[in-house]
N, C-alpha and C positions, 0 to 999 in steps of 0.2 A: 557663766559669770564673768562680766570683764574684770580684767587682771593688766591690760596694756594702759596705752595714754589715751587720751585726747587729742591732742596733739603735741609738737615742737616743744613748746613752753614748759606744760608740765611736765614733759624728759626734764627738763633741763632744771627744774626746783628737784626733782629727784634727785639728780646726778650732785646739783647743790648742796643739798640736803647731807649728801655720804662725803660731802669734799673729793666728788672726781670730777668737777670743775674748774677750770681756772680763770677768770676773768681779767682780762689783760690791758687796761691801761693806757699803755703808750701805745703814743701811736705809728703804722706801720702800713710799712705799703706791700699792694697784694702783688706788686710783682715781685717775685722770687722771695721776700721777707718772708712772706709768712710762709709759704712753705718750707723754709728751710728750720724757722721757728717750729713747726708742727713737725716735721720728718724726726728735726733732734727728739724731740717730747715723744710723740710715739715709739719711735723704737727703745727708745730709757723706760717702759709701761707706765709712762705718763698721765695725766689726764685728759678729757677736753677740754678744747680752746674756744671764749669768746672774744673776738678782737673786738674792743667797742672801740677804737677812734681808729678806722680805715681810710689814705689817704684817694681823695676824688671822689669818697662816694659817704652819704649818709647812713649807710644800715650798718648795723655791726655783723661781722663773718662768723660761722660754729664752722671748726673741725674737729677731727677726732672724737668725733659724738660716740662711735661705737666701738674704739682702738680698745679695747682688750674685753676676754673671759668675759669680766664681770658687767660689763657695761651693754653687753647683746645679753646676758641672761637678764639683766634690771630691764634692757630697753622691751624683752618680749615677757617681761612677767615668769620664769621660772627658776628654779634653784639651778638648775646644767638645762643644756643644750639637751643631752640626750631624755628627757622630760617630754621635749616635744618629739625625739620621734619616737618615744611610748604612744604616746596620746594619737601621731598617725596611725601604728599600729596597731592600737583597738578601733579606733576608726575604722580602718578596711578590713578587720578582723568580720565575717559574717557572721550575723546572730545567729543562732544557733532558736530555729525556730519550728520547732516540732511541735506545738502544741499552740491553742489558741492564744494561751494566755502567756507563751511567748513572745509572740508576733505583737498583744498588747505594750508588753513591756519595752518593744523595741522601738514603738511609736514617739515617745517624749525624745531618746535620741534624733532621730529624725528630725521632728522639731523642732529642735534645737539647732541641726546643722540648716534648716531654711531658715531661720533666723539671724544667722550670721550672713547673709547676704547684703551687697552695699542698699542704701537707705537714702531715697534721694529729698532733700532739705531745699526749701526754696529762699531762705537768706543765707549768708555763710562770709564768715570772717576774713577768706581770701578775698570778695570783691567787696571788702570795706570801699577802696578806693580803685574806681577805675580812669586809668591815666589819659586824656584823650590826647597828647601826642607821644605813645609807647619810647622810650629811649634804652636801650641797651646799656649803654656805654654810666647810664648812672650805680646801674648794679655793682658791686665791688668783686668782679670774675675772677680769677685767682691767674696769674702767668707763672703757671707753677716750675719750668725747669727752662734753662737758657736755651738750649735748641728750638723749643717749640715754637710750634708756627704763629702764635699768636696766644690769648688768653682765652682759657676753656672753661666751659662749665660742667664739672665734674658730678654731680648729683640729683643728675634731672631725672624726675619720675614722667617719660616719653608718654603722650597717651593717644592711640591709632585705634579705627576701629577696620575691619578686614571689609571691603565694598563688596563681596559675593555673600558671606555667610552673618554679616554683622555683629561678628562677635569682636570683645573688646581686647584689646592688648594693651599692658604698661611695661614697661621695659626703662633700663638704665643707657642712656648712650650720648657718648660725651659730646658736647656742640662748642666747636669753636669758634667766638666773637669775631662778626669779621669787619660789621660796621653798627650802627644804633638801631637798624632792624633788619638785619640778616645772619644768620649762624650756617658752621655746617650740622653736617645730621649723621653720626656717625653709625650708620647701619652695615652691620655686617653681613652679605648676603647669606647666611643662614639663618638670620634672627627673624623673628614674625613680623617686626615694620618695615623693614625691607620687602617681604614677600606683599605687604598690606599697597604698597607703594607698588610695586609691579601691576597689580592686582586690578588697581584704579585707572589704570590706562591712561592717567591724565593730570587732576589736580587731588592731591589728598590732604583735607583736614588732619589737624593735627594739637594737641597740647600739651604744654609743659609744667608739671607743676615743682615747685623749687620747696623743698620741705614736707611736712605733714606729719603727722606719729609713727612712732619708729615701726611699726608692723609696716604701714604702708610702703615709707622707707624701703624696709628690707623687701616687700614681694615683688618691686621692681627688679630685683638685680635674681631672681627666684628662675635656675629655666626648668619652666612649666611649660606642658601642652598648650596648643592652641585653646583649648576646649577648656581649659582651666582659667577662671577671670582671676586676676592679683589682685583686685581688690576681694575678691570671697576669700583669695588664704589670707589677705590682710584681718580679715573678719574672725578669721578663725584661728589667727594666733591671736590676736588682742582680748578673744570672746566677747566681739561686741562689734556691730557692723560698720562697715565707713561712710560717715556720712557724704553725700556729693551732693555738686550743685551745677546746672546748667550753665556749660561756659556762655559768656557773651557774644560772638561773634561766630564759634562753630558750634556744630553739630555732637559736640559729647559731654561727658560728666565728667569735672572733675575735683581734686579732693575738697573739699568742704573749708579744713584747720587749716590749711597749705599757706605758705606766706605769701608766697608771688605764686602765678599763670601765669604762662604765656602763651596766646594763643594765633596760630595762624598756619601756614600750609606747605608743603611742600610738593614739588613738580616734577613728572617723569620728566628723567631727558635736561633738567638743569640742575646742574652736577658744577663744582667746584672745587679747586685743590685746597684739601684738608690736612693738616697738621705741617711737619712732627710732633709726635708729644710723646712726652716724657710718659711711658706705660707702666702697669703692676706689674710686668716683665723684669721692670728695671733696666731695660733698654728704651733706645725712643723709637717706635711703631712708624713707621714710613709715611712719609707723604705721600696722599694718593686722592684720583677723583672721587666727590661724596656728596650728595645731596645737600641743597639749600631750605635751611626752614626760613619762610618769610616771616617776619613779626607781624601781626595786623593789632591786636590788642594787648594792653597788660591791665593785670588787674591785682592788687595787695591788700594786705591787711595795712592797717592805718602806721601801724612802727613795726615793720615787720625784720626777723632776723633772715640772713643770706647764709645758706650752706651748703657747704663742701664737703668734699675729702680729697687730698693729697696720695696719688700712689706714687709707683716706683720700687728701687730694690727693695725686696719683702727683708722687715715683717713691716708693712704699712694695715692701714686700718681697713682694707679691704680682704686681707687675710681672714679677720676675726666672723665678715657678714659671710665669709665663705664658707667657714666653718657651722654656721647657721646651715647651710645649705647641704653639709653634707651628711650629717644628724640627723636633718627633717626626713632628706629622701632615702638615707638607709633604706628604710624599709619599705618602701619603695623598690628600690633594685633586689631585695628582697622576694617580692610578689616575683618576678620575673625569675628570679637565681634564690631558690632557698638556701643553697651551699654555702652560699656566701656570709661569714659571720661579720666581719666587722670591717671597712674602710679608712682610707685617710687621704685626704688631699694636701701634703705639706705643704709649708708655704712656701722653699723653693723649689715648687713645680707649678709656682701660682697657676692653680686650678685646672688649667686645660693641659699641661705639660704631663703631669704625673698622677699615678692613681696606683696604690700599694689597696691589696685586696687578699682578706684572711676566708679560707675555704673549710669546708668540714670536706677533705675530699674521699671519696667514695669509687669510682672506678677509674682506670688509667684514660690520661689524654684529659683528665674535666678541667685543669689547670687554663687550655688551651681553645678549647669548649667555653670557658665563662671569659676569655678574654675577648673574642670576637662576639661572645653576646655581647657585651659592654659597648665596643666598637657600634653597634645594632641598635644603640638606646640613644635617640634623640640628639642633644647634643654632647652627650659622653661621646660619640662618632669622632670627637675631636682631640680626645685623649692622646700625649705623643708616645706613653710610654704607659704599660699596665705591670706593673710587677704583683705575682699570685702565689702566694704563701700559704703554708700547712694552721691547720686551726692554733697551734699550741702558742704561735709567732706572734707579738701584742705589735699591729702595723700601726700603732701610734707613738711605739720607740725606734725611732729611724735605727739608732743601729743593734738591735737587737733584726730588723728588715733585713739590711747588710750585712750582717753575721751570716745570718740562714743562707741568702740568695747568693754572695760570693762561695760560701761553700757546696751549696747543692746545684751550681749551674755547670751542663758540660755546651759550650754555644754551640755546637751542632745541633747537639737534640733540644734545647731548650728555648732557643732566639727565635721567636716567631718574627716576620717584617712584613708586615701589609702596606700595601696605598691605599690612601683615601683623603676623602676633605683632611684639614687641617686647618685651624686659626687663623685667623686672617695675620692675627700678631705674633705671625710664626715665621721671624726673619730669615732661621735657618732652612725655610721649604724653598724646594728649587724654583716653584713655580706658583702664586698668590693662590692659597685654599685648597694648595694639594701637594700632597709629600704621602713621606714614609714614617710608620707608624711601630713602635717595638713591644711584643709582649715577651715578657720574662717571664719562665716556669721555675720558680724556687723553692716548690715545693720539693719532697722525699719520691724518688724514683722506684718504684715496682717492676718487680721480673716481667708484670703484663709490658713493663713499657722498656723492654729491651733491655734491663739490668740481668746482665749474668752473673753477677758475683753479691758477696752480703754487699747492704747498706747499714754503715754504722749507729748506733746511737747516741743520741748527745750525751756528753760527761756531762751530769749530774751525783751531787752527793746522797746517799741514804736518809730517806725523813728519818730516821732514830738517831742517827750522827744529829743532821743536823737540829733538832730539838735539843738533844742532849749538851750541844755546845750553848743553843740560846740560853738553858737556863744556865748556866757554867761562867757566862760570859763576864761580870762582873768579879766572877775568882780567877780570871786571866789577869785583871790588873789592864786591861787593853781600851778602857772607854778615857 
């Protein structure tokens, strides 16, 4: 049953609808204004922002579409985040199919999960209008922090298809404006359009679409296998498939609702200096050689809206689609690590920097064991820091984390330090995409693991005490 949107619009009569909109008026310009507009507002847990009178350009801006809790549980249709990684994990849960009339009953799931597949449409609202001399420069791009290199477009849905195996990829990757039909292409050699680009030996097709319904939205910035299409998990958080439509000028689908495409190609071998830009790091990410996408086409809906997001020092509103991500694939790292009870990616470790992980553990050393599995998963590889905690530890109160881990770490036995990749937006590596990496064991140490002496137990009170004061507590005189 769908439960997501359609597209852009209807979020946005939603968000209307509960007043976590704000529609704004005056008018303002996207260099540096409205960022700093949006930065205040999000970190206050403001609303979104629609700027309708943008100066240079006709379309009105959305940010903050998805800045807090409530607005990624409205924009994916459930009450919490942790809803949807229930739902994956009956998914990959195997039916239990012993009998014929098992095996019948597990048939409508099935068809169900082929039905969320994208669904290709041969009219579609994005090329209401196609522009036959494409101009960049009318778009209202956002120049979001004074060092950067130029004005970026922060929430493109990339769409590549791989020249050996032809499977599709979407991906989120910032492109900075450099004239009215050229951007950079900001591929990180780990990510699948980069590899799609290697791949082609040559010239590779490519599109951009700028908006769409928030499922889509979100399985952009989702890292999935190769093997896994973003628009099928888009299908399968919205419950209801994405529509696409045959871009004009290349060779792929794409989203259907989208406001603008952009469509046209990028070149092995013509590379260009890209940035600084102001990162979710909260630092600004280096300037460095990066891929050129040509413009060849654009194509929009007839009044179409321009959207963004603003990062920078967390908590910005890509914290929140993180947090999307890290719910979903619990159980996922799960399948791999059943020890493993619950995660957190804080927001300042924005995503790649830090990973606090609660354990049921079971024999000595598994602390250290699930940290270099982690390292082993895709691109968790990129984690700078694992900290791995005893089941009882709730790793979504930082310091109830810090409590445990300053008191149960001795750094001999507990500081694990590997190399490996690391972040591209990883200023402190000595050397681009490789450094050193820390796992922390915070957990409770066992005689198996070289403890000769007791290990204390945490001061807690008596449940009879403590009951006994609950009810009491109003004859203290203390409320």
């Amino acid at each position: 049953m769908a439960r997501g949107y359609k597209d852009l619009r209807e979020y946005l009569t939603a968000l209307e609808g509960r007043g976590w909109l704000r529609r704004v008026g005056a008018r303002v310009n996207p260099r540096l204004e409205i960022t700093e507009i949006t930065d205040r507002v999000t970190k206050a847990g403001g609303p979104a922002l629609l700027f309708e009178q943008v100066e240079g350009s006709t379309y009105p801006v959305l940010t903050n579409a998805f800045g807090s809790m409530d607005r990624v549980c409205l924009a994916l249709g459930v009450e919490s985040l942790d809803d949807l990684g229930r739902e994956i994990r009956d998914l990959l849960r195997p039916p239990e199919v012993s009998s014929l009339w098992d095996k019948l009953r597990a048939l409508p799931r099935l068809a169900e999960l082929g039905n969320l597949a994208p669904r290709l449409v041969r009219n579609a609202p994005c090329q209401e209008v196609v522009e036959e001399e494409p101009d960049l420069s009318r778009l209202p791009v956002l120049h979001c922090w004074p060092q950067d290199g130029g004005p970026f477009i922060t929430l493109p849905l990339v769409i590549s298809r791989d020249p050996l195996t032809g499977r599709r990829n979407v991906g989120m990757y910032r492109m900075q404006v450099y004239d009215s039909r050229t951007t950079g292409m900001h591929w990180h050699r780990h990510k699948h359009g980069a590899e799609h680009l290697d791949r082609s030996k040559g010239r590779l097709e490519v599109a951009v679409a700028l908006g769409g319904d928030p499922a889509t939205i979100y399985a952009a910035t989702a890292p999935l296998p190769a093997v896994i299409d973003e628009f099928t998990l888009a299908g399968f958080l919205r419950g209801a498939p994405v529509e696409l439509v045959k871009a004009r000028t290349v060779d792929l689908e794409v989203p259907a609702q989208a406001e603008f495409i952009l469509e046209g190609y990028v070149e092995v071998g013509d590379l260009r200096r890209e940035g600084p830009f102001g990162d979710h790091t909260g630092f600004y990410s280096l300037a460095d050689e990066y891929p050129v996408f040509h413009l060849t086409c654009l194509t929009r809906r007839g009044d179409p809206i321009y959207p963004a997001t603003v990062v920078g020092r967390p908590v910005e509103e890509d914290y929140f689609l993180g947090k999307v991500t890290e719910r979903l694939f619990l159980p996922l790292l799960q399948m791999q690590l059943p020890e493993v009870l619950d995660i957190n990616l804080p927001a300042e470790g924005v995503f790649h920097n830090c990973l606090l992980i609660s354990i049921e553990k079971r024999y000595p050393g598994q602390a250290k064991k699930v940290m270099h599995a982690v390292w082993g998963l895709g691109l968790m590889m990129l984690t700078k820091l694992i900290v791995v905690v005893d089941a009882e530890v709730d790793v979504q109160d930082l310091s109830e984390v810090a409590w445990a881990t300053f008191n149960n770490v001795d750094a001999r036995r507990d500081l694990v330090v590997v190399d490996g990749p690391v972040d591209a937006l990883d200023h402190a590596a000595p050397l681009p995409h490789y450094g050193a990496k820390l796992g922390v064991d915070g957990t409770r140490k066992w005689p198996s693991e070289g403890i000769g002496r007791p290990w204390p137990d945490p001061i807690e009170m008596s449940p009879e005490v403590r009951d006994l004061v609950t009810r009491r507590w109003k004859e203290y005189g203390l409320e």
